[in-house]
C-alpha positions as CSV (number, residue, x, y, z in Angstrom):
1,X,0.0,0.0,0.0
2,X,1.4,3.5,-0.8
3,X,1.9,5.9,1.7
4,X,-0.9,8.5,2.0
5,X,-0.1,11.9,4.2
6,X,-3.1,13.4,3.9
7,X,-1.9,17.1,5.6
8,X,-3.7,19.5,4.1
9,X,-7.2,17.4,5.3
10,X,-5.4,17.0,8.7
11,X,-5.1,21.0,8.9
12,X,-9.1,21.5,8.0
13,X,-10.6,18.6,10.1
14,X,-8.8,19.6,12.9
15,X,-10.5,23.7,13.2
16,X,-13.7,21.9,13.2
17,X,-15.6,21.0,16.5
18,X,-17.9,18.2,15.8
19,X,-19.5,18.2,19.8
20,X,-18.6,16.7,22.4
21,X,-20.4,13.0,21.4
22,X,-18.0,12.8,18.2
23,X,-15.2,14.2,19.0
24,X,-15.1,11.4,22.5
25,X,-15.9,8.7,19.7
26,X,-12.8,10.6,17.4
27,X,-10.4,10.8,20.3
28,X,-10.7,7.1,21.1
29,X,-10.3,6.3,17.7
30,X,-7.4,8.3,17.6
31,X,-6.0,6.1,20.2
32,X,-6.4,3.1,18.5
33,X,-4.6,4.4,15.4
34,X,-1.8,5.8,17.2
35,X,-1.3,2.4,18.9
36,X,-0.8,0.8,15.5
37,X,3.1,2.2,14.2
38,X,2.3,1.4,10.5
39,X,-1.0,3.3,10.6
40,X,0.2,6.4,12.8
41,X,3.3,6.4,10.0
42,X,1.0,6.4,6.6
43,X,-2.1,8.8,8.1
44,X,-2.7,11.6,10.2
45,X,-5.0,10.0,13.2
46,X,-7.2,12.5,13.6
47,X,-7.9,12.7,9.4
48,X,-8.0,8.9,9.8
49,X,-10.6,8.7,12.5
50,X,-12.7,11.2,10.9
51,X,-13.2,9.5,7.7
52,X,-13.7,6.1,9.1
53,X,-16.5,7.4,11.2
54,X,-17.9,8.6,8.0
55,X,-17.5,5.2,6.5
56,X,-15.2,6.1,4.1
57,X,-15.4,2.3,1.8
58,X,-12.0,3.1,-0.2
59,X,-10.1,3.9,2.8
60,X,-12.0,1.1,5.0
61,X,-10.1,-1.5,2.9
62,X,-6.9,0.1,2.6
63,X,-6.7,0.1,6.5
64,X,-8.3,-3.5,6.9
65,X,-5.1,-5.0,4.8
66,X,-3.0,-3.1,7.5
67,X,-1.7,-5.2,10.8
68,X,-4.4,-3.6,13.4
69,X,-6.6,-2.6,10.6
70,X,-9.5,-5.2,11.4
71,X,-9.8,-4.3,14.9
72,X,-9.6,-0.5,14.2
73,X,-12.4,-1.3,12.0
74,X,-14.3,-2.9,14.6
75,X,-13.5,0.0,17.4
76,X,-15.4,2.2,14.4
77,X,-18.6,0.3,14.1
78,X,-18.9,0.5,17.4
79,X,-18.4,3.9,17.5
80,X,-20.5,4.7,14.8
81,X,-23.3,2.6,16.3
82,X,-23.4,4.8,19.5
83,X,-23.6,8.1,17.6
84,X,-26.4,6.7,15.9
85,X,-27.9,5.7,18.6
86,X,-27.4,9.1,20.1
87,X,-28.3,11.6,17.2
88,X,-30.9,9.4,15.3
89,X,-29.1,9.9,12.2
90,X,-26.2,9.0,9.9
91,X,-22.8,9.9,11.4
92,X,-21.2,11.4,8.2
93,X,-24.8,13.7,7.9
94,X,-23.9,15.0,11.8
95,X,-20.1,15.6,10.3
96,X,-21.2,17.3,7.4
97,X,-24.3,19.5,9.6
98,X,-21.0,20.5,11.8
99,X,-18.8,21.3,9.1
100,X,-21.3,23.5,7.6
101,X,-21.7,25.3,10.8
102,X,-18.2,26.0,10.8
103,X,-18.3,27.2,7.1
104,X,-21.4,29.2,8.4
105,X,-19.4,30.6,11.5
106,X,-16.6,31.8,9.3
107,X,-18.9,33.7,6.7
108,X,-20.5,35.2,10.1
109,X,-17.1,36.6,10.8
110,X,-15.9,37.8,7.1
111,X,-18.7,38.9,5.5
112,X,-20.7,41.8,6.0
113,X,-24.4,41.3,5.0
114,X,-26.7,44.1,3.7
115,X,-29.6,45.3,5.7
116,X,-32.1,44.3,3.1
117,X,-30.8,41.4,2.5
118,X,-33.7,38.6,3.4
119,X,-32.7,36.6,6.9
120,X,-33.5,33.0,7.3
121,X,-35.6,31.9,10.4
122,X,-32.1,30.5,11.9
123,X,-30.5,33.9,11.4
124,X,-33.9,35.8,13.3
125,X,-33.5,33.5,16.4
126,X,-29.5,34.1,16.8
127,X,-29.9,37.9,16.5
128,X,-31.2,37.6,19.8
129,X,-29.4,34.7,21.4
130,X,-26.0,36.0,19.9
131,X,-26.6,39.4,20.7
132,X,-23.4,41.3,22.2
133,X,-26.4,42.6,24.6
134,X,-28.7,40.2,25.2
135,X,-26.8,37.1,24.4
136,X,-24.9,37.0,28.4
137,X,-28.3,37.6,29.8
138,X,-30.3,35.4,27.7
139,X,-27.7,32.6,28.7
140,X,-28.5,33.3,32.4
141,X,-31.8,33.1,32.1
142,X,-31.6,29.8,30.3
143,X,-29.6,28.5,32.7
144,X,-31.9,29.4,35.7
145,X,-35.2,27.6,34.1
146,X,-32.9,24.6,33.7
147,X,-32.3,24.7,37.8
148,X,-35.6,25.9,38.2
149,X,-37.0,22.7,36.6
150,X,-34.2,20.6,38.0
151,X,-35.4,21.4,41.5
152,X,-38.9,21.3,41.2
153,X,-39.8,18.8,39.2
154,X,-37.6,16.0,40.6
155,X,-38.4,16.7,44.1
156,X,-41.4,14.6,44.4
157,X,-39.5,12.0,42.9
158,X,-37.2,12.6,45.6
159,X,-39.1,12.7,48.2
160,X,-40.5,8.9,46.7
161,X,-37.1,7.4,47.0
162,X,-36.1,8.5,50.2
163,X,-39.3,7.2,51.6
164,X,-38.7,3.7,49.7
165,X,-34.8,3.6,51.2
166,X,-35.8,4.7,54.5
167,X,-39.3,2.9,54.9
168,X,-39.9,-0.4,53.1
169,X,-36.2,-1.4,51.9
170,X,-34.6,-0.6,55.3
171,X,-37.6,-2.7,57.4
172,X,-36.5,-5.7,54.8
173,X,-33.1,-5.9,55.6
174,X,-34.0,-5.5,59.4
175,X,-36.5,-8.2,59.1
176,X,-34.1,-10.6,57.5
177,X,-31.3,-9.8,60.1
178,X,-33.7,-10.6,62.5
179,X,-34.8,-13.7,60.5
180,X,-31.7,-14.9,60.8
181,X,-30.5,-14.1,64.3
182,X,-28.4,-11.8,63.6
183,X,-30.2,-8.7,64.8
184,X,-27.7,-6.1,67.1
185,X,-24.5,-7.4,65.5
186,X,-22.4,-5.3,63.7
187,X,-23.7,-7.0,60.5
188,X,-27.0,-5.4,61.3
189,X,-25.1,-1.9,61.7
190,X,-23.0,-2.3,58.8
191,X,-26.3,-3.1,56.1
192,X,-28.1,-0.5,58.1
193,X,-25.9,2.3,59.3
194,X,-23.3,1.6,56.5
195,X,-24.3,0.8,53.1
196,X,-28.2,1.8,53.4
197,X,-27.4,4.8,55.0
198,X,-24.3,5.6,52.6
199,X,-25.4,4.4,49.5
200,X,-29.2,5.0,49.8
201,X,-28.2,8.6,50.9
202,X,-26.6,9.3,47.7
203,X,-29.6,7.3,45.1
204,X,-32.2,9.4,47.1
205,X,-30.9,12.4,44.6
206,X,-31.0,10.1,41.4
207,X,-34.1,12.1,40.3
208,X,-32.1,15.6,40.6
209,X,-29.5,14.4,38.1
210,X,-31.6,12.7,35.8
211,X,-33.8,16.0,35.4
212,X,-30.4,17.8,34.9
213,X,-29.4,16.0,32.8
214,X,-32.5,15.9,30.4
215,X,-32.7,19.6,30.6
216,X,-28.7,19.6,29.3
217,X,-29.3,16.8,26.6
218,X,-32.0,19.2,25.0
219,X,-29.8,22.3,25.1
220,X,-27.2,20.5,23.4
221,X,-29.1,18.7,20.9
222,X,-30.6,21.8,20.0
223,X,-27.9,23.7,18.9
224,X,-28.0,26.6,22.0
225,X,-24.6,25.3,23.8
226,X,-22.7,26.3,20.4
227,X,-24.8,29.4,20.6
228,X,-23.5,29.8,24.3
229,X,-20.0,29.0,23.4
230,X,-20.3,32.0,20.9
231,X,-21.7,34.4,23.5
232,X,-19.2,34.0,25.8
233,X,-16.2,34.0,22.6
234,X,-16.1,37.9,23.9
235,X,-15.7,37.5,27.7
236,X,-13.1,34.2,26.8
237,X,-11.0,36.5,24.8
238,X,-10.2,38.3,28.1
239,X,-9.0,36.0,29.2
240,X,-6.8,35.0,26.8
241,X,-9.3,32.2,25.4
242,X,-11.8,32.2,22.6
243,X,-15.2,30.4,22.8
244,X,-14.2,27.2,22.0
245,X,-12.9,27.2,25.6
246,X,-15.9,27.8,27.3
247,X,-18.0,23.8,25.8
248,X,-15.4,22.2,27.9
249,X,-17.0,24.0,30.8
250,X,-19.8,23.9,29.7
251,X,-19.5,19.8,29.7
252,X,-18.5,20.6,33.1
253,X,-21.7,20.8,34.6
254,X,-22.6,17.8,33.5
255,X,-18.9,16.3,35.1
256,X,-15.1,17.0,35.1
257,X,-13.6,14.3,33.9
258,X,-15.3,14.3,30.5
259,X,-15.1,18.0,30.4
260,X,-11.2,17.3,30.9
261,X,-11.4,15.3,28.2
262,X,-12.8,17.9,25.9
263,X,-10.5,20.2,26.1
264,X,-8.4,17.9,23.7
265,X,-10.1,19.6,21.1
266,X,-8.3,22.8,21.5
267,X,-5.2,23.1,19.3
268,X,-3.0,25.3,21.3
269,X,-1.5,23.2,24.2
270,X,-1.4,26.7,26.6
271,X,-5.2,27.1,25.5
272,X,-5.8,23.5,26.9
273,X,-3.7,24.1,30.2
274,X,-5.6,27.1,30.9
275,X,-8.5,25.6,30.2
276,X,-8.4,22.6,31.7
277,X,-7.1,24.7,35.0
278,X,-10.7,26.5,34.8
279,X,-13.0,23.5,34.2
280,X,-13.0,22.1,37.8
281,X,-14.5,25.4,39.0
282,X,-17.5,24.8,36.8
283,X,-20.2,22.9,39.4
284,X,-20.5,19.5,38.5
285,X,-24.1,17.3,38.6
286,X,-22.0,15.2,42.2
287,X,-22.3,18.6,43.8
288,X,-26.0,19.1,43.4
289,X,-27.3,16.6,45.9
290,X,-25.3,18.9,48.4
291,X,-26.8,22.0,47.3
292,X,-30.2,20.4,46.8
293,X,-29.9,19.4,50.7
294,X,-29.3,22.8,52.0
295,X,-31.2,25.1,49.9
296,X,-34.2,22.7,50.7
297,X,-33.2,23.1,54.5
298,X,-32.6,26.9,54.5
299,X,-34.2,28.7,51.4
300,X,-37.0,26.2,51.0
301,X,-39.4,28.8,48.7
302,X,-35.9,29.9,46.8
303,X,-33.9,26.7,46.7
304,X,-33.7,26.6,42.8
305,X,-32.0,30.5,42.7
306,X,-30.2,29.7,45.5
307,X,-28.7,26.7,43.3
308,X,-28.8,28.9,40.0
309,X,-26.5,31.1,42.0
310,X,-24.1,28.8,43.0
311,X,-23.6,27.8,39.2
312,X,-23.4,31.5,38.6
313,X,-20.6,32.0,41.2
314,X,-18.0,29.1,40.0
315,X,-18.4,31.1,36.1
316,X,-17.5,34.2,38.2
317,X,-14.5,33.1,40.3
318,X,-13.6,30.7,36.8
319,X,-13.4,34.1,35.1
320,X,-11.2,36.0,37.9
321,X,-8.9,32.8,38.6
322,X,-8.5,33.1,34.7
323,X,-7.4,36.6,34.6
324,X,-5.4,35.8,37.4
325,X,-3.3,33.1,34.9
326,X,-3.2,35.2,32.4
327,X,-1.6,37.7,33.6
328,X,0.8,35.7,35.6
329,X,2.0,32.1,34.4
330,X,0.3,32.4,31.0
331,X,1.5,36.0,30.8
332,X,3.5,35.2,27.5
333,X,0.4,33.2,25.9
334,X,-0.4,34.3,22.5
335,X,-4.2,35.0,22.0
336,X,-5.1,32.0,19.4
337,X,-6.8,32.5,16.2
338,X,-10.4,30.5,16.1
339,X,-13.6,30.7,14.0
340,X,-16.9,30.1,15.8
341,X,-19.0,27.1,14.4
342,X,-22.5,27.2,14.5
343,X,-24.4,24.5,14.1
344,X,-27.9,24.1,12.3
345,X,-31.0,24.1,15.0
346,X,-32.0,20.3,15.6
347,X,-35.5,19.4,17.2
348,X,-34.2,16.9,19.8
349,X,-35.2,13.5,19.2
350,X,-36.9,11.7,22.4
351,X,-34.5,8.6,21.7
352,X,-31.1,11.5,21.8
353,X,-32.2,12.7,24.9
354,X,-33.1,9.5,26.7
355,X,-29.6,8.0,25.1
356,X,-27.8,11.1,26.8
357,X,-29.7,10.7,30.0
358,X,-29.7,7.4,30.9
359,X,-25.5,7.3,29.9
360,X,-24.6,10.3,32.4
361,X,-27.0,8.4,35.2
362,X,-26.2,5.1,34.6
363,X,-22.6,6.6,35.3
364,X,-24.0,8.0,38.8
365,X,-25.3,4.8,39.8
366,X,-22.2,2.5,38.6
367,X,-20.7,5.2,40.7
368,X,-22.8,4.5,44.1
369,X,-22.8,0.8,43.8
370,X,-19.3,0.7,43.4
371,X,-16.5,3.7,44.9
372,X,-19.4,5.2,46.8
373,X,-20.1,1.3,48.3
374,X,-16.6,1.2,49.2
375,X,-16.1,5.1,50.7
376,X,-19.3,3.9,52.7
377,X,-18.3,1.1,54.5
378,X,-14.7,2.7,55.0
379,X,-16.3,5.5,56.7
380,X,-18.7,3.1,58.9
381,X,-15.7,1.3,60.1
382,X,-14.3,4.5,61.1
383,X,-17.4,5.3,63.1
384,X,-17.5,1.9,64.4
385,X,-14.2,1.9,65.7
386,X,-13.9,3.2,69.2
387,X,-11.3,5.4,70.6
388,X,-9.9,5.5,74.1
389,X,-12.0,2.1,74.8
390,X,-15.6,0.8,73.8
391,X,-16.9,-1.9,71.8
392,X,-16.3,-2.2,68.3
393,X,-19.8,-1.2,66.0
394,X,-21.3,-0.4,69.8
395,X,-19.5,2.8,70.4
396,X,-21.0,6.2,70.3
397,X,-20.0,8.8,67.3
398,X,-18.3,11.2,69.0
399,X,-16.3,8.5,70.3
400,X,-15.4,6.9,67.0
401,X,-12.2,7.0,64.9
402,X,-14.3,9.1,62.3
403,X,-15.0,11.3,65.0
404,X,-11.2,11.8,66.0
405,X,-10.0,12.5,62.7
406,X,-12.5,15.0,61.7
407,X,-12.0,17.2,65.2
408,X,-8.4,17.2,64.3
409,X,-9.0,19.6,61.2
410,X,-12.6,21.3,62.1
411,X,-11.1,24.4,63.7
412,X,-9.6,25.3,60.0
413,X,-13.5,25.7,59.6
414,X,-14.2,27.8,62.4
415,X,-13.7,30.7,60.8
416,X,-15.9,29.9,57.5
417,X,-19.3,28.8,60.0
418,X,-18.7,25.7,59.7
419,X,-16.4,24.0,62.2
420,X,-18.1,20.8,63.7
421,X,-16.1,18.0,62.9
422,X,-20.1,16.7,61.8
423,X,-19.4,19.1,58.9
424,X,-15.9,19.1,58.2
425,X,-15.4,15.2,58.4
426,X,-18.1,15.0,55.2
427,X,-15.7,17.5,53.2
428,X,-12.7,14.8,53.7
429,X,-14.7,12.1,52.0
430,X,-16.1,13.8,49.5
431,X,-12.4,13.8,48.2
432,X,-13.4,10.9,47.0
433,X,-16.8,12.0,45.0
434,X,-18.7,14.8,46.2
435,X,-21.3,12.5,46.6
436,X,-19.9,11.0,49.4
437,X,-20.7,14.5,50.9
438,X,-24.0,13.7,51.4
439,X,-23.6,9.9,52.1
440,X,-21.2,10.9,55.0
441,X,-23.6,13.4,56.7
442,X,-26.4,10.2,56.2
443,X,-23.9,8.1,58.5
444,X,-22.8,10.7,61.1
445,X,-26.4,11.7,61.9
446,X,-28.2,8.6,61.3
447,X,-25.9,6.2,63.6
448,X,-26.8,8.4,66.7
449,X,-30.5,8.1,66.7
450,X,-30.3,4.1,65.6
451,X,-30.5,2.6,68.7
452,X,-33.8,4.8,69.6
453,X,-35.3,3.6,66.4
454,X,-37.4,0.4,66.6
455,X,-38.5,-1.2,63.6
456,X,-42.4,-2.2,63.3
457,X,-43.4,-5.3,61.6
458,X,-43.5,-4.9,57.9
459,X,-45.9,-6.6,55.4
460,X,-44.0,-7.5,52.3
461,X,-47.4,-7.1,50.0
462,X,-48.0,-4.1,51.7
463,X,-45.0,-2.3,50.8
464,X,-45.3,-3.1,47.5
465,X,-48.3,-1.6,47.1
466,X,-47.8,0.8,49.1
467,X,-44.8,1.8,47.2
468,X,-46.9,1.7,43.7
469,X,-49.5,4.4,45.5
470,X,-46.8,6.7,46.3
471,X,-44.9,5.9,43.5
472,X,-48.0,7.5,41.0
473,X,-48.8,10.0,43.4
474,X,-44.8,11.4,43.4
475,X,-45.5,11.1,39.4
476,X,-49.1,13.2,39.9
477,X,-47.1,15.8,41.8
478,X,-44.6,16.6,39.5
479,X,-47.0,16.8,36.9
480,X,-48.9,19.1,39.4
481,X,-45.0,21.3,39.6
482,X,-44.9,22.2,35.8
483,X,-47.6,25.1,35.9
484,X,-45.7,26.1,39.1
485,X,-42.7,26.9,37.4
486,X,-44.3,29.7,35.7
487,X,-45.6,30.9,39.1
488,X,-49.5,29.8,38.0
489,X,-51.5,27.8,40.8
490,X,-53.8,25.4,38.9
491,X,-54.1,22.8,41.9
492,X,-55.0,23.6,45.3
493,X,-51.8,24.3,47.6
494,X,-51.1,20.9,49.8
495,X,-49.2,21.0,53.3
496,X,-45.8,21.6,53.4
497,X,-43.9,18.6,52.9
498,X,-42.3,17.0,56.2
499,X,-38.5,17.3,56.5
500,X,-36.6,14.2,57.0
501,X,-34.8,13.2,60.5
502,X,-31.5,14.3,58.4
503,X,-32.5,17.2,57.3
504,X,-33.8,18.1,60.7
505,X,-29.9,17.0,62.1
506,X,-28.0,19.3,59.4
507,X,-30.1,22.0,60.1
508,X,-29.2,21.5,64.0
509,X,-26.2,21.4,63.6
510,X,-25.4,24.6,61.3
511,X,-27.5,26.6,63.8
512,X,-25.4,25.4,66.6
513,X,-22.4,25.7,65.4
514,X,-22.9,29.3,63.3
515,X,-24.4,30.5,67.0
516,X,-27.6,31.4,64.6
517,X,-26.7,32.1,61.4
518,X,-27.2,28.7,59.8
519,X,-28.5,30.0,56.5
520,X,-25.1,32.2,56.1
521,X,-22.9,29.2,57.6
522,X,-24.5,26.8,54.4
523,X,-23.9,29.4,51.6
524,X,-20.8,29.4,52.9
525,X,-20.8,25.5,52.9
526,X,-22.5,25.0,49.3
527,X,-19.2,27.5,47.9
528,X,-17.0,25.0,49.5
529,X,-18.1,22.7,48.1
530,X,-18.3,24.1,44.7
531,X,-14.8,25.1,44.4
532,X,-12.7,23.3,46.2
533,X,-10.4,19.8,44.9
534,X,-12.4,17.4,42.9
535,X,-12.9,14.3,42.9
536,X,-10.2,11.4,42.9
537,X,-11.4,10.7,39.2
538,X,-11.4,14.0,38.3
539,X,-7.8,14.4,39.7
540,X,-6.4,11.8,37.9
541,X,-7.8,13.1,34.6
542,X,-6.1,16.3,35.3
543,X,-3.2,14.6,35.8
544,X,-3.6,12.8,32.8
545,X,-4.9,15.8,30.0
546,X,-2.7,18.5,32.1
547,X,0.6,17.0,33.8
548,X,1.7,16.4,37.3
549,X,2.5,19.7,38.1
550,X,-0.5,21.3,37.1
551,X,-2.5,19.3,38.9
552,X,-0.9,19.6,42.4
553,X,-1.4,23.1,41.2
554,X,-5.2,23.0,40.4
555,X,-5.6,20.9,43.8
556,X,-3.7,23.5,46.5
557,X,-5.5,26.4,44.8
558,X,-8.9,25.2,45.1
559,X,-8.3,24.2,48.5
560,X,-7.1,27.8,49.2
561,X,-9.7,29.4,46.9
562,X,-12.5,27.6,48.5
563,X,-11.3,28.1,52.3
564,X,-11.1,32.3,50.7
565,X,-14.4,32.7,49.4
566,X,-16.5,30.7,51.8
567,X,-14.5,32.8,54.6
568,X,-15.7,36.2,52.9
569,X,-19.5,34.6,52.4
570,X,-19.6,33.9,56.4
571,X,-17.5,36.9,57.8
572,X,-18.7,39.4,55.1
573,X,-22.3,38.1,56.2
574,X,-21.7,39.1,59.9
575,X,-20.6,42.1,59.3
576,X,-23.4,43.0,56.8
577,X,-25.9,41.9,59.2
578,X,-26.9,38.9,56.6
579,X,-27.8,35.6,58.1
């Protein structure tokens, strides 16, 4: 076979963004070239990958003659399979919709159009949603409806889990302990206390993500994100970036790691540092069952601005940690040339959007019943293990290992509102996932009411229907939400939901330890949590896309971003009177 350096391709594919679907599905392709010497030698991966997934037949049977060809081949159906499955529709037709955006983007910036010329439809709606004035607050606004219905539409749902994990599933396992003699054992304390407590903690929030999700899955598919991207092309500029820059952080609130991932689409390697640097600042969907919590606890009738506002704050201190690097260790950084693509407006397919929701939740859940499973019973040996004496799975929490640990770095929170080690201890964990966050608090405050707790005789049948009724009912209410959103009152009010026993115990505790200002002390909390380290996944991607060095980097400043701005929420609060 001849050799076949296809350059001039290479340098054309590689200024177009095909989203964030493809260009995963090119990336791993890429890999699986480059992993093959005679096929990295004769093409330019990236070229390569691109016309594979467009099923080039010429090329497919060069490559398949070539050792590694087949199973390259193979790597591509599957790939092309997926975005099918995703999009609804024939990968090289998405390619060639992208490319046209691009070529669409770049007459945008070189041509100047007459005012009489006639507009299309397309052209009408981005007037307004690329406007240099409206287009920033137009963005805003989209991005509070999408918390707005993130919040209020899944918390039915979420109030229907919690009382299935708490009620019916947790009088099982006690009944079965019981069943078979093992009731007051540790085993009992470790299903209970441990993983039900941990794991269930975290899958009461399932609905939050999946609504999330959905809301970002039609967004996408529709074409605004692109639009987004090109909004905020201005403010990125400022920072030394352009708007390509701003889908990886956009991917971001979805999760890091992927959004890590994306910034391999940026040419410029400083472009991709800086970027990459930014991205964990952007709040990620692990971070909303904590923010969920205590906006429900402390701004009940506000808890989807409260959470809107958290989103808006980790763009804010993205932008001033940006300007920061600019001007300091990307000082030198030329500003990089970049034509914005805009793709043609899709009606989302049901079948995208399901495709794109069940992937990012499915991921949640393999996440709980597997690092979350382990970080729960690691921490419920911790609280099981006495200190200075006891009985092992007996002793009290505030005389458990757990306990010990977490008082030894609580008084760094003093200052930010925060400083029971009940709080602080939940922040260690949640290293590991932010998730954990909430699992943690689940355990701490759980464990010390367990032994009041008696469990009344359950009536297998009975759950299950009972579970059915409440499971339509949750369904009725959120149908019931949707006019609500809008601020119209078709159904009568109903009584105020009951707080759980855990939210009642969170709520204690910031009172107690803010001497009073608990709302202040959890706004203060919620922009901890936001910006400080990832997760362990999230680290090691960093580590990965960005090198060692920067990623010590991105994990001491968060920390010491974090501990800033949560310190200036809480003491900036006292001395304004807020709280």
């Amino acid at each position: 076979m001849s050799v076949h350096h296809p350059d001039a391709y290479t340098r054309d594919s590689s200024l177009v963004d095909y989203g964030i679907e493809i260009e995963n599905e090119i990336a791993h392709l890429q890999a699986v070239i480059e992993e093959s010497d005679i096929l990295s030698q004769v093409y330019a991966s990236r070229w390569l990958a691109i016309k594979l997934l467009e099923e080039d037949q010429d090329l497919g049977f060069k490559v398949e003659k070539v050792p590694g060809g087949k199973e390259l081949l193979a790597e591509t159906q599957k790939s092309i399979d997926h975005l099918r499955q995703v999009y609804g529709d024939d990968v090289d037709t998405i390619i060639a919709d992208r490319r046209y955006g691009w070529i669409n983007g770049l007459v945008k910036e070189v041509v100047q159009r007459s005012q009489i010329e006639q507009r299309t439809f397309s052209d009408r709606i981005d007037k307004v949603l690329t406007s240099r004035i409206l287009g920033i607050p137009v963005f805003l606004a989209v991005m509070w409806v999408v918390f707005k219905i993130t919040t209020d539409l899944s918390s039915p749902m979420l109030d229907w889990i919690e009382g299935v994990i708490s009620g019916p599933i947790s009088n099982w396992v006690v009944t079965l302990i019981e069943w078979i003699g093992l009731d007051g054992t540790w085993v009992e304390s470790l299903l209970v206390d441990g993983i039900i407590a941990g794991v269930g903690g975290v899958l009461v929030f399932v609905p939050v993500m999946a609504f999330l999700y959905v809301a970002l899955a039609l967004l996408e598919d529709s074409g605004y994100m692109a639009r987004a991207a090109f909004v905020m092309d201005r403010l990125m500029h400022g920072l030394g970036l352009h708007g390509k820059s701003f889908l990886p952080m956009i991917v971001g609130f979805g999760c890091t790691v992927p959004a890590l991932m994306a910034t391999r689409t940026l040419d410029n390697e400083k472009d991709r540092i800086l970027t990459g640097l930014l991205v964990p600042f952007m709040s990620c969907g692990a971070r909303l069952p904590v923010y969920v919590l205590l906006a429900s606890i402390f701004f009940p009738e506000n808890s989807g601005i409260v959470i809107f506002w958290m989103y808006v704050l980790g763009i804010v201190i993205a932008i001033l940690v940006g300007l920061l690097l600019k001007n300091t260790l990307f000082k030198d950084k030329e500003q990089s040339p970049f034509v914005m693509e805009l793709p043609p407006y899709r009606l989302p397919t049901l079948k995208g959007i399901w495709i794109h929701m069940w992937e990012r939740t499915s991921a949640f859940l393999k996440k709980a019943w597997s690092l979350i499973l382990i970080t729960s019973v690691i921490i419920w040996l911790l609280l099981a293990l006495p200190v200075g004496g006891g009985i092992f799975a007996e002793t009290s929490v505030d005389n458990s290992a757990f306990a010990s640990v977490s008082r030894a770095i609580a008084p760094a929170f003093d200052p930010l509102g925060f400083g029971d080690w009940k709080m602080s201890g939940p922040l260690v964990t949640g290293f590991v996932a932010k998730e954990v966050v909430i699992s943690t608090m689940n355990q701490v405050y759980d464990l010390e009411k367990a032994e009041e707790e008696t469990t009344e005789p359950t009536n297998f049948l009975e759950d299950i229907g009972d579970i059915l009724v409440s499971f339509i009912n949750a369904i009725w209410d959120t149908i019931k939400s949707i006019p609500l959103i809008v601020g119209i009152d078709v159904f009568e009010a109903e009584e105020e939901v009951e707080p759980t026993a855990l939210m009642n115990a969170v709520e204690e505790g910031f009172e107690e330890t803010s001497s009073g200002h608990g709302a202040l002390a959890s706004v203060a909390y919620m922009a901890f949590v936001l910006l400080y380290t990832p997760c362990m996944v999230a680290v090691a991607a960093e580590k990965k896309e960005l090198g060692a060095k920067w990623m010590w980097l991105s994990i001491f400043g968060q920390l010491a971003i974090a501990w800033l701005v949560a310190f200036l929420i809480f003491q900036g609060g006292l001395l304004l009177g807020i709280g």
